[in-house]
C-alpha positions as CSV (number, residue, x, y, z in Angstrom):
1,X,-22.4,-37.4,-19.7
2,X,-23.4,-33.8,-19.2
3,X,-24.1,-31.9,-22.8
4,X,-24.9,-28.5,-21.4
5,X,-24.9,-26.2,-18.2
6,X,-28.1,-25.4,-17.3
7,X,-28.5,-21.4,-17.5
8,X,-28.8,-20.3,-14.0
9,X,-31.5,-17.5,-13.8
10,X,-30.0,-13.8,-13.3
11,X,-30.5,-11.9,-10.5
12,X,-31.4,-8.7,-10.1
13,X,-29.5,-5.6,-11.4
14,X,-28.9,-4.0,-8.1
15,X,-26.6,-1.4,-9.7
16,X,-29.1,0.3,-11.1
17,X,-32.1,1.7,-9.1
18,X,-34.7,-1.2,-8.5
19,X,-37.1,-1.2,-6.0
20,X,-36.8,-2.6,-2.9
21,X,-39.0,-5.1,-2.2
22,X,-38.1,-8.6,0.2
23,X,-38.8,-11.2,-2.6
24,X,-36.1,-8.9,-4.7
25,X,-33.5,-8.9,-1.6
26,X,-33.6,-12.5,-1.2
27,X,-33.0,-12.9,-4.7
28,X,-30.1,-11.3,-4.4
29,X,-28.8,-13.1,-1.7
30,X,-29.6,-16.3,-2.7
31,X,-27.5,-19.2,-2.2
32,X,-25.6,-16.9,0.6
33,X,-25.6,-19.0,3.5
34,X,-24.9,-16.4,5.8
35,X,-27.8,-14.0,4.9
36,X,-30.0,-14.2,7.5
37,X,-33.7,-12.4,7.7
38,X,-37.0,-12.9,10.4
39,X,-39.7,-10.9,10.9
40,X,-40.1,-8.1,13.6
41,X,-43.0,-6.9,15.0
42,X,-43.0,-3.5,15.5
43,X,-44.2,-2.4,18.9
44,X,-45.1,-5.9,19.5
45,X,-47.8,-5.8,17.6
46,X,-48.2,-8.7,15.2
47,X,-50.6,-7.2,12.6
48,X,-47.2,-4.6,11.7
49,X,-44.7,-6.6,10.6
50,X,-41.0,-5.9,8.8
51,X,-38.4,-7.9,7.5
52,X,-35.5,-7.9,9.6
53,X,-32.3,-9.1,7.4
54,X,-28.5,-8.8,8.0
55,X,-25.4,-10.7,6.8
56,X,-24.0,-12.8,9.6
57,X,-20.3,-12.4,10.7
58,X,-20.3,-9.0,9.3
59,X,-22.6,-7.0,11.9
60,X,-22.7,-7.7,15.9
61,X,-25.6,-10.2,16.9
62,X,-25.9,-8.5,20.2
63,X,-25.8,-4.9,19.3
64,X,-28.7,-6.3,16.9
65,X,-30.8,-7.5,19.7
66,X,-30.2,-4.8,21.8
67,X,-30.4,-1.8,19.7
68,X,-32.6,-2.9,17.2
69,X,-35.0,-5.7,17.8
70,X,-35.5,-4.6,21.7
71,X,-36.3,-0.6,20.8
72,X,-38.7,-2.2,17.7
73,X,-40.9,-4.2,19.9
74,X,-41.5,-2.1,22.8
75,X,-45.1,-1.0,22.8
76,X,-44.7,2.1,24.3
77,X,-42.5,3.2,21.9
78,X,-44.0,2.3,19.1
79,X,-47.2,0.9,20.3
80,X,-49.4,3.7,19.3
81,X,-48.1,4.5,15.8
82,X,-49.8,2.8,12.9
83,X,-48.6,4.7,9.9
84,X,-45.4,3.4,8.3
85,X,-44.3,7.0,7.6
86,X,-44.4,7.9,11.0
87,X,-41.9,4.4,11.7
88,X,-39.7,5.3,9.0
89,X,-39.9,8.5,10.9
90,X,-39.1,7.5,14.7
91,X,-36.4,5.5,13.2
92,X,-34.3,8.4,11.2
93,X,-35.4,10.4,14.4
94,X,-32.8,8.2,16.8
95,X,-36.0,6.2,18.3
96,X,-33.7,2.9,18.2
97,X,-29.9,3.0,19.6
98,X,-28.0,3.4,16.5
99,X,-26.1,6.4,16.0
100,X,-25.8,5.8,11.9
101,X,-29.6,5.2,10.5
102,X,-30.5,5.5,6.6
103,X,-33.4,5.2,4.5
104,X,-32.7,3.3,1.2
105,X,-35.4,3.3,-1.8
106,X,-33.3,1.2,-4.1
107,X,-32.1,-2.2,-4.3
108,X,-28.7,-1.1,-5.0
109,X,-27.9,1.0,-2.0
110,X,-29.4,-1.6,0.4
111,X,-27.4,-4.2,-1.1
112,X,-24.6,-2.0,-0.4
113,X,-25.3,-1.4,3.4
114,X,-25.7,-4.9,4.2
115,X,-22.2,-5.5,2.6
116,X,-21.0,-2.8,4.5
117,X,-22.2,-4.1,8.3
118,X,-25.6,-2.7,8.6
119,X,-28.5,-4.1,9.0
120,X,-31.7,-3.2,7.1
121,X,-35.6,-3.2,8.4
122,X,-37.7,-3.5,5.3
123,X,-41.2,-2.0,4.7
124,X,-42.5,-4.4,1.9
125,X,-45.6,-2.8,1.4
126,X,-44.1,1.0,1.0
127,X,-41.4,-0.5,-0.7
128,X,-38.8,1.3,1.3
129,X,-36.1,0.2,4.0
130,X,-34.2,1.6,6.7
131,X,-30.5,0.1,7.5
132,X,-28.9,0.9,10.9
133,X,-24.8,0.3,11.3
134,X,-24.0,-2.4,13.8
135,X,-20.6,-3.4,11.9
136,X,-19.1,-6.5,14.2
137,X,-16.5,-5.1,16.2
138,X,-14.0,-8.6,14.8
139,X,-10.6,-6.5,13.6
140,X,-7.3,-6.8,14.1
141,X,-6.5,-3.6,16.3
142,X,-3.6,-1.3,15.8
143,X,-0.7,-2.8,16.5
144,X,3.5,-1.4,16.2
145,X,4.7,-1.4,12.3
146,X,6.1,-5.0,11.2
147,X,7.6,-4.3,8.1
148,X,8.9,-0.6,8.8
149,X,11.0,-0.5,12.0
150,X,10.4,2.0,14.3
151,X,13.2,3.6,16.4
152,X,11.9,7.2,17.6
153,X,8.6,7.4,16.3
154,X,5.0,6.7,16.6
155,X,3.8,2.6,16.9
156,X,0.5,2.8,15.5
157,X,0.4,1.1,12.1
158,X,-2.4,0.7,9.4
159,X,-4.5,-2.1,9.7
160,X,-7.1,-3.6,7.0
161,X,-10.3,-1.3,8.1
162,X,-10.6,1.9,6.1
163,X,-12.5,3.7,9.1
164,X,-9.4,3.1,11.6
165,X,-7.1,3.8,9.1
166,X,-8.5,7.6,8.0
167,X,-9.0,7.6,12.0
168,X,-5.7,7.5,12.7
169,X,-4.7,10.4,10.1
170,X,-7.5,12.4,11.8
171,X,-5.9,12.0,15.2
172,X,-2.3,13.4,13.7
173,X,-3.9,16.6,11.3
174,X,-6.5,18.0,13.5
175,X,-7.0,19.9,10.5
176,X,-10.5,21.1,9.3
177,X,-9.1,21.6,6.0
178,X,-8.1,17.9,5.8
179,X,-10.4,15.9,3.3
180,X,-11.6,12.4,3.0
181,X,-13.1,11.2,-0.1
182,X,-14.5,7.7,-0.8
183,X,-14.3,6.3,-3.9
184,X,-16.0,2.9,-5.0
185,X,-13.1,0.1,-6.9
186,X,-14.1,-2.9,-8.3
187,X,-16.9,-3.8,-10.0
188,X,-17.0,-7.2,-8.4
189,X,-15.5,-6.8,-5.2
190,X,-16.9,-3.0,-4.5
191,X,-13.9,-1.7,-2.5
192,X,-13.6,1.6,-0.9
193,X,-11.2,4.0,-1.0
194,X,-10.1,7.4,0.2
195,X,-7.9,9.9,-1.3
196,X,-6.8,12.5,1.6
197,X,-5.3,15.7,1.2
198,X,-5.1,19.0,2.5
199,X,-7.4,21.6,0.9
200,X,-5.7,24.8,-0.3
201,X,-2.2,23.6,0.7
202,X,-2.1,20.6,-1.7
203,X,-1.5,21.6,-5.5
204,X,-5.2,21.4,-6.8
205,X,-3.8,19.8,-10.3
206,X,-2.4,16.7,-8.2
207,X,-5.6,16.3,-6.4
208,X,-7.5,16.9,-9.6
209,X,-4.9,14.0,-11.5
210,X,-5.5,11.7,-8.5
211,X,-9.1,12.2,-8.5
212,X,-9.4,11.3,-12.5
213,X,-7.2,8.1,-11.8
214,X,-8.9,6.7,-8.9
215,X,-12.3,6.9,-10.9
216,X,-11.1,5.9,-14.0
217,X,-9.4,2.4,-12.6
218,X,-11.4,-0.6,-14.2
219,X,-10.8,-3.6,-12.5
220,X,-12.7,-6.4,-10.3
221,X,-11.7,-6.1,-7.1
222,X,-9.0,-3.5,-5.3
223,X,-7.9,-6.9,-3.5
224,X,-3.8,-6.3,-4.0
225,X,-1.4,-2.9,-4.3
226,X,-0.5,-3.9,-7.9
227,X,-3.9,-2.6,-8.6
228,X,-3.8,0.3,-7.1
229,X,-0.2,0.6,-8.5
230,X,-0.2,-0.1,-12.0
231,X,-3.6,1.6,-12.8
232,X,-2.8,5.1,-11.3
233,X,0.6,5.8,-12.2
234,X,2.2,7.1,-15.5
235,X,4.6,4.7,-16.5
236,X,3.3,1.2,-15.5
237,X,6.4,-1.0,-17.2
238,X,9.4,0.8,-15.2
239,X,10.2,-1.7,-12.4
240,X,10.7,1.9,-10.3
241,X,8.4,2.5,-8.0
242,X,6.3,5.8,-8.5
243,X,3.8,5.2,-5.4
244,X,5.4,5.7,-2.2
245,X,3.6,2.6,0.4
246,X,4.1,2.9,3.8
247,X,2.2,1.3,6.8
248,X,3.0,3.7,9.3
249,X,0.5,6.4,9.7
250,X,3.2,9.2,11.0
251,X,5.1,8.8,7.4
252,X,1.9,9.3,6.0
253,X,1.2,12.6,7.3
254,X,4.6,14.2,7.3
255,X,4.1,13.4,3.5
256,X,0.7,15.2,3.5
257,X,2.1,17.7,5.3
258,X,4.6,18.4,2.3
259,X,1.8,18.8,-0.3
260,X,1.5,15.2,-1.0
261,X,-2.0,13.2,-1.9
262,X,-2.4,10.0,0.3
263,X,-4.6,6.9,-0.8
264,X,-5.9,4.5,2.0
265,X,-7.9,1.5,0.2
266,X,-10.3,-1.0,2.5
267,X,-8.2,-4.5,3.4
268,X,-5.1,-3.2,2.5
269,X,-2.7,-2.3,5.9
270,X,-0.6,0.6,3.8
271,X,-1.4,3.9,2.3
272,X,-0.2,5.2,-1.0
273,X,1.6,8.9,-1.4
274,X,1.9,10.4,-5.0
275,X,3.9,12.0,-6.2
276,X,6.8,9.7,-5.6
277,X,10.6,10.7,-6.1
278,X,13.5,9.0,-6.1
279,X,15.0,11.0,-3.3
280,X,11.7,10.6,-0.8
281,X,12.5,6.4,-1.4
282,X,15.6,7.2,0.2
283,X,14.1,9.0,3.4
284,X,12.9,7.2,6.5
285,X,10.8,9.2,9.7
286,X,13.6,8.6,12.0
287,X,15.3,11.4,9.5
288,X,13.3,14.0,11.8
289,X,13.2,12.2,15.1
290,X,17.2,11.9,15.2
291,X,20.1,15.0,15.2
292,X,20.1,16.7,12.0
293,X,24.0,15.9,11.9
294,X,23.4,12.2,12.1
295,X,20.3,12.4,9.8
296,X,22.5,13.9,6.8
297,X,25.0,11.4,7.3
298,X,22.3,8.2,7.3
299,X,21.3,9.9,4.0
300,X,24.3,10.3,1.8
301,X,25.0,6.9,3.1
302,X,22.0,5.2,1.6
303,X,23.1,7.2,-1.7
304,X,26.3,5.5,-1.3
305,X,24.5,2.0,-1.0
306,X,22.8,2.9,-4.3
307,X,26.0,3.1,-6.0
308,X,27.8,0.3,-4.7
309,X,24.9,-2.2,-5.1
310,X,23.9,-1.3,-8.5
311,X,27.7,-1.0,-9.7
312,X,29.7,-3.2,-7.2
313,X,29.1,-6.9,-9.2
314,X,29.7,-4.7,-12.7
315,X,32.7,-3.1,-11.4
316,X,34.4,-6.4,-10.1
317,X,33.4,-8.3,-13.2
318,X,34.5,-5.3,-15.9
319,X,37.8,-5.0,-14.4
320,X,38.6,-8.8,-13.9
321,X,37.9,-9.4,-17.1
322,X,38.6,-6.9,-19.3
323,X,40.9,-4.2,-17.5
324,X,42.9,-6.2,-15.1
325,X,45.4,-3.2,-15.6
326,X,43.6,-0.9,-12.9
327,X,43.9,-4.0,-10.2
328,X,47.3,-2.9,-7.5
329,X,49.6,-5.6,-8.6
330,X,49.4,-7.1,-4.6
331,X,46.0,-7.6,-4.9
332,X,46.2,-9.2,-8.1
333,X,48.5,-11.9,-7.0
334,X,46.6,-12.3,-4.5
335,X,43.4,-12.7,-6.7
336,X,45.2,-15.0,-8.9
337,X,45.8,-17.3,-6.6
338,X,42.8,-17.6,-5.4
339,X,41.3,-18.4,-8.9
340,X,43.8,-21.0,-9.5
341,X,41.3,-23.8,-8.3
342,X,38.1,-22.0,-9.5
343,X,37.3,-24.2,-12.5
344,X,34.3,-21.5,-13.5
345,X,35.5,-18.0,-15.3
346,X,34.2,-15.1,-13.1
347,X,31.1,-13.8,-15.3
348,X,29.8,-17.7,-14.3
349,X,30.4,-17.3,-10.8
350,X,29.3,-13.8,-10.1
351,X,26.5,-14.8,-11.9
352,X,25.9,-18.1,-9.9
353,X,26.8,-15.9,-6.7
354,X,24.3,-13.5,-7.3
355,X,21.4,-16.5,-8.2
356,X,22.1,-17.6,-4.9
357,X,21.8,-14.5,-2.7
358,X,18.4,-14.2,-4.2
359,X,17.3,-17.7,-3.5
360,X,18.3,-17.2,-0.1
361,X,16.5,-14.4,0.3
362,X,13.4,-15.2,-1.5
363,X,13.5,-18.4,0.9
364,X,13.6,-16.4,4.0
365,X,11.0,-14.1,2.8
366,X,8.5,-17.2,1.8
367,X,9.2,-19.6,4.8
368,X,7.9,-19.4,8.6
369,X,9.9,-17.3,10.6
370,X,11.7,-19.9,12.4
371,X,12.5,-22.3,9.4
372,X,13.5,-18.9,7.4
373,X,15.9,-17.9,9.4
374,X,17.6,-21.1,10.0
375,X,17.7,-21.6,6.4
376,X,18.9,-18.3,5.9
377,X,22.2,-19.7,8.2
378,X,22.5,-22.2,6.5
379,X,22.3,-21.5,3.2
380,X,24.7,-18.1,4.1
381,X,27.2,-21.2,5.3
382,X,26.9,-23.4,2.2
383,X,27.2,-20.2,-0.1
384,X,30.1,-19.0,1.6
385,X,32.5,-20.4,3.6
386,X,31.4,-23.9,2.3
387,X,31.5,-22.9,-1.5
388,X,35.3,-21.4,-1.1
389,X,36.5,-23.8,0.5
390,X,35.5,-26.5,-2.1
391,X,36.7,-24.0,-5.1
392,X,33.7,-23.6,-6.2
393,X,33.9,-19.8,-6.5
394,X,36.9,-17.7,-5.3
395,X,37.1,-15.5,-2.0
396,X,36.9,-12.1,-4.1
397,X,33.5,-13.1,-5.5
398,X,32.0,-13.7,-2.2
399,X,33.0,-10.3,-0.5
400,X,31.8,-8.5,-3.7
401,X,28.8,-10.0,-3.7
402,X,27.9,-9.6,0.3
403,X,28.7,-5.9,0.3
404,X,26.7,-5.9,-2.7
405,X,23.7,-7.2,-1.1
406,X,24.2,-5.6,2.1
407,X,24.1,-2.8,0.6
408,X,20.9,-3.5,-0.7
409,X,19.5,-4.1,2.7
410,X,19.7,-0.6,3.5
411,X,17.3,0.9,1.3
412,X,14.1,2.0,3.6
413,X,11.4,0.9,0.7
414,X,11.6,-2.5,-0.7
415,X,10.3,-2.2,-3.9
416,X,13.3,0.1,-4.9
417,X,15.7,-2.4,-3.6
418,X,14.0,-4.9,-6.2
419,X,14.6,-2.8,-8.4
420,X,17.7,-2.2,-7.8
421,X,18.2,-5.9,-7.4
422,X,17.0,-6.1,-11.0
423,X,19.2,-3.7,-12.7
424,X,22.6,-5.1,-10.5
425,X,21.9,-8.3,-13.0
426,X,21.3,-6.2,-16.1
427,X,24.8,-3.9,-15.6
428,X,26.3,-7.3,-15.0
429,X,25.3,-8.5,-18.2
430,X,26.5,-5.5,-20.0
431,X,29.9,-5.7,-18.4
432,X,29.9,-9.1,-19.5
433,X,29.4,-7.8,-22.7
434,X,31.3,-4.9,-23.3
435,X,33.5,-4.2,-19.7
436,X,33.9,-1.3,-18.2
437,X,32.5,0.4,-21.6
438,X,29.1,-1.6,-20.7
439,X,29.2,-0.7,-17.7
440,X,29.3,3.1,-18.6
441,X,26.2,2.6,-21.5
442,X,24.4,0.8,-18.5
443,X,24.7,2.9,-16.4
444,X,23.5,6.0,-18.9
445,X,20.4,3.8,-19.8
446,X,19.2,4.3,-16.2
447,X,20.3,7.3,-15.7
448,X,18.4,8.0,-18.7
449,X,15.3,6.3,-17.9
450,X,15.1,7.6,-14.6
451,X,14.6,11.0,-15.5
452,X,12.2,10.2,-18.2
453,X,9.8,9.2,-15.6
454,X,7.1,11.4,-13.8
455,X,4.6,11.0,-11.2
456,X,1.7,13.3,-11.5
457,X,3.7,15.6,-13.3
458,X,6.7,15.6,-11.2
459,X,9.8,14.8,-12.5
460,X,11.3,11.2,-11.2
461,X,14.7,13.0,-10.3
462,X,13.8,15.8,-8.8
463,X,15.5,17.7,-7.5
464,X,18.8,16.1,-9.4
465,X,17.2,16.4,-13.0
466,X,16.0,20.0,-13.7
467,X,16.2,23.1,-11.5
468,X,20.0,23.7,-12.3
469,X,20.5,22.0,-8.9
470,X,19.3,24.7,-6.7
471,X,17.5,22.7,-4.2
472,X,19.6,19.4,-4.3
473,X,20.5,19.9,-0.4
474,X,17.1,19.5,0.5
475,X,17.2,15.5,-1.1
476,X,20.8,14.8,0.0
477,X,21.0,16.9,3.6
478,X,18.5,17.2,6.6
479,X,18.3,20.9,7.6
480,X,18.0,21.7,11.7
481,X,14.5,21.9,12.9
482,X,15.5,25.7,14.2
483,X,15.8,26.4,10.4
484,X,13.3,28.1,7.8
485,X,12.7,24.8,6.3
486,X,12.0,25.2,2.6
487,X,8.9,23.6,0.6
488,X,9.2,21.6,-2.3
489,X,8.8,23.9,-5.2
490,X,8.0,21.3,-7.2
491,X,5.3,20.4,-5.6
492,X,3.8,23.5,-5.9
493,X,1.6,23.9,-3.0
494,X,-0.2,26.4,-1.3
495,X,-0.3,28.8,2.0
496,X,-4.1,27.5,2.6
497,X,-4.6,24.8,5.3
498,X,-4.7,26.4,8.3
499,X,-7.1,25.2,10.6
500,X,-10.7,26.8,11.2
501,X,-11.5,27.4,14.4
């Protein structure tokens, strides 16, 4: 029977600014199969030696052999140079064929490169190293937007590597005034990050906010968006979204190009955009791509879907029970007669109707492809045509509920339709409750909450909440291209940015 856990010896703090020595490195790494280290002789010589070490998997054995190891031993290189200062030298100086070469003096930063894809060539002696980027080129490449559907529009979506990702921004704003900077999360999982904007065009007190946030997140590793999420905005509890996510690097710029900040974080395939308003969740690129006629029309019809998602169950439920005075007396009958052989009163089966649209989906979602979508046919079968028929719920239920969730379907960001989703069941409740009078208070609680929030100091609402509706065309209507087109005052940004050539 074991008594105690034997106390496993610490390793060294490579945060801080120990030496680099190999006994201290291996330390580090022990117990990490995949560190790998040999000795090189430099110029071929075997009175010179370094320590060669690299994690496997994470830089390319052959660019290794051939731009390291083979540039290291040739004596005609490096045959007649015997001072280690003069190596280091050659080395910094683009003697071997690495375009990225550094020289590290502490523990800490070495550590770092070899987690990062380089590989390090330590002087053990002088106590110094020099690490040279030969990252393995294993990635998924850019591929078309999976999530985001593309119609007219650019197919080149974020993937999980930082570089290609701020590469791909840098190929759309050919901008000299566009800045990168990389920020360390995670004090386990050391992730990097990069908040982009445009210098003298992007409000300096958004930057400045966004700057103090990403520093001041405290976690273990950036592994998930909730992290980014809930540790950057202002009000963490609102099931509202107040980060816009995208994964397609054209909505990302047009975004910068509007005075927004952008965040791009290593392993995740989206970038972030603060601030976030409610009327850029209801926008989509193809906006811009397509006739400004059509576009306005696609918008004020997502508005509409807001409404009749949110208030559709709530209505139907408020006036069956409660008012069935405002029903034309046709459809009534018609209603009636329908609920004759429903054995459940209609809060239970909106209620059960609306449990099982979000089984469905949540099955879809979780399942293969394939199996999802057959289940998704069936289960749309048994829910519908299946559960009228056997009385189970009536026929007016069912069509409420679809256009309900259709409805849904149409928002372009999915966390708002969750949380949309979410408050449907709360204003159902509430009509339950109280009828079309709960429906009313409901709906004033949202409204209500929704303009209490901001995002870096812009109201949630804007431009519907504050500004005596002056610029409430601009959210609801897309202007012709030919058109002055207005910036977003609240915003605030600048008439820097221009390029520098």
């Amino acid at each position: 029977m074991l008594r105690g856990k034997a106390k496993a010896p610490a390793p060294p703090d490579v945060t801080g600014g120990a030496p680099v020595t190999v006994a201290a490195l291996e330390a580090v790494f022990e117990g990490c199969y995949d560190f790998e280290s040999r000795d090189v002789h430099i110029g071929g010589d075997i009175r010179r030696k370094a320590r060669l070490c690299f994690i496997d998997g994470l830089v390319s054995g052959s660019d290794v052999a051939q731009q390291v190891i083979r540039p290291l031993t040739d004596p005609e290189r490096f045959g007649a140079v015997t001072d280690v200062k003069a190596v280091v030298s050659m080395l910094l100086g683009g003697s071997v064929y690495v375009y990225t070469a550094k020289s590290r003096d502490t523990l800490g930063e070495l550590a770092t490169d070899l987690l990062n894809g380089f590989c390090a060539l330590l002087f053990d002696a002088e106590r110094t190293a020099v690490t040279f980027e030969v990252k393995s080129p294993q990635r998924r490449s850019v591929e078309a937007p999976r999530e985001e559907k593309v119609v007219k529009g650019a197919k080149d979506a974020f993937v999980e590597t930082l570089k290609i990702n701020t590469t791909l921004v840098r190929r759309k704003l050919r901008n000299t005034h566009l800045k990168i900077r990389e920020y360390r999360l995670g004090r386990r999982a050391d992730t990097s990050a990069a908040l982009v904007y445009i210098d003298g065009f992007t409000n300096s007190a958004i930057v400045a906010e966004a700057e103090r946030r990403l520093a001041g997140i405290k976690t273990e590793g950036a592994l998930t968006s909730a992290v980014i999420e809930e540790n950057i905005v202002d009000n963490p509890r609102s099931p509202f979204p107040q980060l816009i996510s995208t994964e397609r690097s054209d909505k990302f710029c047009m975004n910068l190009l509007e005075g927004r900040v952008g965040i791009l974080v290593d392993g995740l395939p989206l970038g972030f955009l603060a601030p976030g308003t409610f009327s850029q969740f209801m926008k989509v690129p193809e906006d811009h791509a397509g006739h400004f006629i059509v576009a306005s029309c696609l918008t004020l019809l997502r508005y509409f879907s807001v409404a009749l998602t949110l208030l559709a169950p709530a209505f139907y439920v408020a006036v069956a029970m409660y008012h069935q005075e405002m029903i034309p007396t046709r459809l009534m009958q018609s209603m009636i007669e329908a609920k004759q052989q429903v054995p459940f009163p209609t809060a239970v089966e909106v209620i059960m109707m609306l449990l099982a649209f979000e089984l469905l989906q949540e099955a879809g979602i979780r399942l293969p492809s394939p199996i999802g979508e057959t289940v998704s046919i069936i289960g749309a079968l048994i829910v519908g045509q299946s559960a009228v028929e056997a009385s189970v719920v009536s026929p007016v239920v069912v069509v409420v509920i679809a256009l309900a969730g259709i409805a849904g379907y149409t928002m372009p960001n999915q966390d708002m339709g969750s949380a949309l989703r979410l408050c449907r069941f709360l204003l159902v409740a509430a009509s339950i409750a109280l009828g079309m009078f709960g429906v009313a208070l409901g709906s004033a609680v949202l409204l209500y909450h929704l303009s209490s929030l901001e995002s870096f100091g812009v109201p949630y609402m804007t431009p519907f909440a504050g500004g005596q509706g002056r610029h409430l065309s601009r959210a609801l209507l897309r202007h012709s291209m030919t058109e002055k087109r207005d910036r977003e005052p609240e915003l605030k940004t600048g008439d820097g940015g221009e390029a520098k050539l």
